[in-house]
C-alpha positions in Angstrom: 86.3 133.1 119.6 86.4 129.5 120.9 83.0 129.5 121.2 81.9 130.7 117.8 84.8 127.8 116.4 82.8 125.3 118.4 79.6 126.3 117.4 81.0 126.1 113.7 81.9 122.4 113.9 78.9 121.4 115.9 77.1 122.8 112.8 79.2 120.9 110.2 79.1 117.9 112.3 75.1 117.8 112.4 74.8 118.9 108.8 77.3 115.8 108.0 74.8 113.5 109.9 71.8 114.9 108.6 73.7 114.2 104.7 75.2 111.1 106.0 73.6 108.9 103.6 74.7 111.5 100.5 77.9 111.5 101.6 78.4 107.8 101.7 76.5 107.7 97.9 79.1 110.1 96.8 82.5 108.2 96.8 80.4 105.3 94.1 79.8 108.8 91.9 83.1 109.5 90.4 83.9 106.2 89.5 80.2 105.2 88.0 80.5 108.6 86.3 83.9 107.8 84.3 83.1 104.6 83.7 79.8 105.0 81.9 80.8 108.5 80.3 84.5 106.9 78.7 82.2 103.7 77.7 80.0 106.5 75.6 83.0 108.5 74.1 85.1 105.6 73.1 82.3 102.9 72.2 78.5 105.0 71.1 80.6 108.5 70.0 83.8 106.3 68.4 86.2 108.9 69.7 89.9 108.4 70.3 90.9 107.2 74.2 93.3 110.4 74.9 90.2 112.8 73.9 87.8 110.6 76.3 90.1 110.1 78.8 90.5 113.9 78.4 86.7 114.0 78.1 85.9 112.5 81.5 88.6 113.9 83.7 87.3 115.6 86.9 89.2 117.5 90.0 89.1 114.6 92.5 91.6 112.2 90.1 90.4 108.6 89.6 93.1 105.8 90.4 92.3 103.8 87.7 90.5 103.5 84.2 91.4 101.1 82.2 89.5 99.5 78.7 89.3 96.5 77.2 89.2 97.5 73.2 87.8 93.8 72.6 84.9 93.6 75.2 84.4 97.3 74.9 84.1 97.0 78.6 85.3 99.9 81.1 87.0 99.9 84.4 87.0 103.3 86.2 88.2 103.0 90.1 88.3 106.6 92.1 88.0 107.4 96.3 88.3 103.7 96.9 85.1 102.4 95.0 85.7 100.6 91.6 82.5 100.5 89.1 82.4 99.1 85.1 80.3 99.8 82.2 79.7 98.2 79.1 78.8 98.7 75.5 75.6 96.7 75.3 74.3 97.3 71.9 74.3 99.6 69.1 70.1 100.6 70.0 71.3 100.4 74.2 74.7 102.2 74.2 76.7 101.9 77.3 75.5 100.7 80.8 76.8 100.3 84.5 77.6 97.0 86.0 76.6 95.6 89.1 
């Protein structure tokens, strides 16, 4: 039984190596996600903010998202990693920050 354990997390601990570099990409998901999907819903679809906020809810919960009605800019901060978007135009729609 200790074995097969063992030979368990040896597995999990080379598949997390060979997917290190997924892994790593994956906390900057959830926050560039929100940010550009409650830019769309509130600023290109011109829905209310409980109904986007609703909208872009996912299970791992984001810290932080917070607008700014008069810059139409978006702040969305979830597993440590904070990313914005903005409404760039009516022809552009919303975008990611760097």
């Amino acid at each position: 039984m200790k074995r097969l354990i063992l030979l368990v997390l040896l597995a999990v601990a080379g598949w997390a190596w060979y997917e290190r570099q997924a892994l790593a990409d994956f906390t900057g998901i959830l926050s560039a996600y929100s940010a550009k999907e409650y830019c769309s819903c509130r600023f290109v679809m011109g829905f209310e903010a409980p109904y986007c906020r609703a909208y872009v809810r996912q299970y791992l919960p984001l810290s932080r998202l917070e607008e700014d009605t008069q810059t139409r800019l978006v702040v969305a901060k979830g597993l440590g990693v904070e990313r914005r978007a903005r409404w760039q135009g009516v022809r552009e729609g919303c975008g990611l920050l760097p």
